[in-house]
N, C-alpha and C positions, 0 to 999 in steps of 0.2 A: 721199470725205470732204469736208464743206464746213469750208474750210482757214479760213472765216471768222469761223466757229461757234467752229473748237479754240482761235483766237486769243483771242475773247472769253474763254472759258473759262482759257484760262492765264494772263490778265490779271485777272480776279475773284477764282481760287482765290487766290493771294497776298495778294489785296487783302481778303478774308475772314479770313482767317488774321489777318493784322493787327488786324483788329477784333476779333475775339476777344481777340487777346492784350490788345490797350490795354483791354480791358471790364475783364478777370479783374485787371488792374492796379489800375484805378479800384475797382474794385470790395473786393480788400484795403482801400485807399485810407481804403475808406468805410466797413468793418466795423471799422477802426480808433479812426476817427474821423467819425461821421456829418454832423458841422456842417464838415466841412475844408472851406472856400472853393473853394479851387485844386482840389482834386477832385471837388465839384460843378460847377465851370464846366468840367470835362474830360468829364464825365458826361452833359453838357447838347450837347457838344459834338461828341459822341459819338454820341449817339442822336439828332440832325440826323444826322450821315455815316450810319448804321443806315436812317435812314428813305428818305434820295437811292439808297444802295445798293439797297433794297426794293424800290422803287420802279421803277426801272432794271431788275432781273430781274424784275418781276411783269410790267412791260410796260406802266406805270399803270395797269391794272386793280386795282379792291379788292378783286375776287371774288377773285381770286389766292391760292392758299393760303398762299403766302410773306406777302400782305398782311395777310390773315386774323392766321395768326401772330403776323405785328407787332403787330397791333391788339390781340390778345387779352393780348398781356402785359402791357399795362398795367392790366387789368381783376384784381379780387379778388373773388369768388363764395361765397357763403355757400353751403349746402347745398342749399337750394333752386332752384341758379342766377340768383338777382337779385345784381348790383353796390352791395356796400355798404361800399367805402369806397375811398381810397387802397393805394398799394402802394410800400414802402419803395425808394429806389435800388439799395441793395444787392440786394435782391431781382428789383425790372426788371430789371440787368443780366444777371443768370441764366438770366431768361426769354429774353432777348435775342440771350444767346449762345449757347442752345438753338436760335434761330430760323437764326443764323449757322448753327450746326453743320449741321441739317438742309439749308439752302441750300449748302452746299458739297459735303454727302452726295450731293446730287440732282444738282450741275454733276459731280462726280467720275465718276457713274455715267454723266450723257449723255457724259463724255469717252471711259468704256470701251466704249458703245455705238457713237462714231463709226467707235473702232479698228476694232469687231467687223464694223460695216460696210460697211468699205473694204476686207476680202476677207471677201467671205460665207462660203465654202468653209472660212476655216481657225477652229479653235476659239476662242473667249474668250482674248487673252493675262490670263498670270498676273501675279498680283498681285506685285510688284517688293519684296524686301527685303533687295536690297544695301548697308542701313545695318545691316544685323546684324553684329554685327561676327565670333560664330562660323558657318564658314561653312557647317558639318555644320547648323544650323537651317535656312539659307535654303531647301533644295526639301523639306522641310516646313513652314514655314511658309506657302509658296507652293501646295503642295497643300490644306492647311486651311482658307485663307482661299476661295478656290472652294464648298470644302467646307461652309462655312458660310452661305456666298452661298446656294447650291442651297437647303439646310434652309431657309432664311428661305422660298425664293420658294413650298417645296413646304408651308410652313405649319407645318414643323417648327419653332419656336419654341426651344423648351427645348436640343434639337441646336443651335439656332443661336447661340443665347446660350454654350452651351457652348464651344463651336466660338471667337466670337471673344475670350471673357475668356482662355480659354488662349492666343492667338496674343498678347493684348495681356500676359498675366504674363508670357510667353517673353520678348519683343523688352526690356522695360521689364527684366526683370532678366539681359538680356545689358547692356543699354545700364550698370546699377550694374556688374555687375563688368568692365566693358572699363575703369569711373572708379576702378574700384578700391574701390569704397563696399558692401564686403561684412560690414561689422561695423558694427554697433550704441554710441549712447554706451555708457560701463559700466553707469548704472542700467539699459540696456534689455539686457543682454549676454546674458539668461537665453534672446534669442530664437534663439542662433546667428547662425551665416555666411546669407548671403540666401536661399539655397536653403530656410532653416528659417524663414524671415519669412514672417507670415501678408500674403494677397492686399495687401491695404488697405496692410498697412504699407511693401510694396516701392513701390507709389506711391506715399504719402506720400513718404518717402525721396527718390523720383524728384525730385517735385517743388520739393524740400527742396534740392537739390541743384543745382535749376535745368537737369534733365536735359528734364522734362516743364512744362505747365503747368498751373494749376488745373481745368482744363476735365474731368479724370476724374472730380471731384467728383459730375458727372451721372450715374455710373452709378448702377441701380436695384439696390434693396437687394438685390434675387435675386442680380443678376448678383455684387454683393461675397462673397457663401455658395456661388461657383458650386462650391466644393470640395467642400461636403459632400456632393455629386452621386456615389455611389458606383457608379450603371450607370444603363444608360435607363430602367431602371423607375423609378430616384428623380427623372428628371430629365421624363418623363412627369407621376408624381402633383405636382411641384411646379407644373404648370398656369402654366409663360413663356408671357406676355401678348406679342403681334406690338408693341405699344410698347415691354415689355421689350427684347424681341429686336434692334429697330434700334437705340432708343437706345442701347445695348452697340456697338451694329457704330459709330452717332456718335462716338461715344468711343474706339475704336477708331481712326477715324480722324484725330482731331484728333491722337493720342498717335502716331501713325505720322508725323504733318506734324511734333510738334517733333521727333522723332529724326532727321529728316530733313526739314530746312528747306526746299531743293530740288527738293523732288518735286514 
């Protein structure tokens, strides 16, 4: 294992993380208040440290897909693909922190690839969720997330989507009721105990709650309907797109780093 490689690597993932968080902050900030002074010079400020970070992992190349990325979010595209016009802050940061999310996905994985190659012989270690706090979930959790790993690489889309909205409803609504945040105000009471709360709302909640951060926001509209998925034939004709598919497993991972800061 190049021990020099893992170090980088566990010196950025935090340091991503962090940006994310401060974007999703600013970015409130701004949907509040779009002329806020103090949150445009943080936004400004922001997106310097985004760009030196960029930069740093592309290796100063532009071809870089991570540079790419960068580039491309500040751009707005008519139909046609020409550039015609501006793009709100609020909104760059989004793109922003999609670009973060994907750059942390792709350091995460060369991290599981090092493990894997520092004993060829033994399988893939599994994916860790000793922040669960019941602990009849953890070695399934830890089987499904593989499990959905595989579908993704074997092109299985729809399986893979599947696969990590259920591991992110699980963790997200053990994490509400370990806080105890298992009922609703009273106008919302008609939804039940959390178990009866639709996908969308136990995030919100989360979020609400300061369990999670906004960064779920990115999932794609599929993956928020992944319930009405009644067997593989529904989860087939719904036709998950391989951009569906990761950005789910992105999101996934971001919501795994706030339940567990440390990782």
């Amino acid at each position: 294992m190049d021990e020099n490689l893992r170090a980088q690597i566990d010196t950025y993932l935090p340091h991503i993380d962090g940006l994310i968080k401060r974007g999703l902050a600013v970015r409130r900030a701004l949907e509040a208040d779009p002329s806020n002074n103090s949150a445009l010079a943080s936004y400004r400020i922001w997106q310097q440290e985004i760009g030196t970070t960029i930069n740093q992992l592309s290796g100063g190349s532009k071809a870089h897909w991570l540079a790419r990325a960068f580039s491309e979010a500040f751009l707005v595209r008519a139909t046609s693909g020409q550039v015609v016009g501006a793009v709100a802050p609020a909104e760059i940061i989004t793109r922003l922190v999609g670009v973060l999310e994907q750059a942390a996905t792709s350091l995460a994985q060369m991290s599981e690839g090092l493990a894997t190659t520092a004993t060829p012989q033994a399988p893939p270690p599994p994916r860790r969720f000793e922040f669960v706090q019941n602990a009849d979930l953890r070695p399934i959790l830890e089987q499904a997330y593989p499990d959905g790993r595989r579908s993704l690489e074997q092109g299985n889309f729809g399986l893979a989507l599947v696969a990590y909205c259920g591991i992110l409803e699980t963790i997200v609504t053990d994490a509400l009721e370990h806080r105890s945040l298992t009922t609703l105000p009273a106008d919302e009471k008609a939804l039940g105990k959390v178990t009866d709360w639709p996908f969308e709302t136990r995030l919100a909640v989360a979020e609400s709650a300061g369990l999670i951060s906004g960064g779920w926001a990115r999932l794609p509209d599929i993956a928020r309907k992944y319930r009405d998925f009644t067997d593989v034939a529904d989860i087939l004709k719904a036709q998950v797109s391989e951009r569906d598919a990761r950005r789910t497993m992105q999101v996934l991972h971001v919501v795994m780093r706030d339940l567990d800061p440390g990782r």
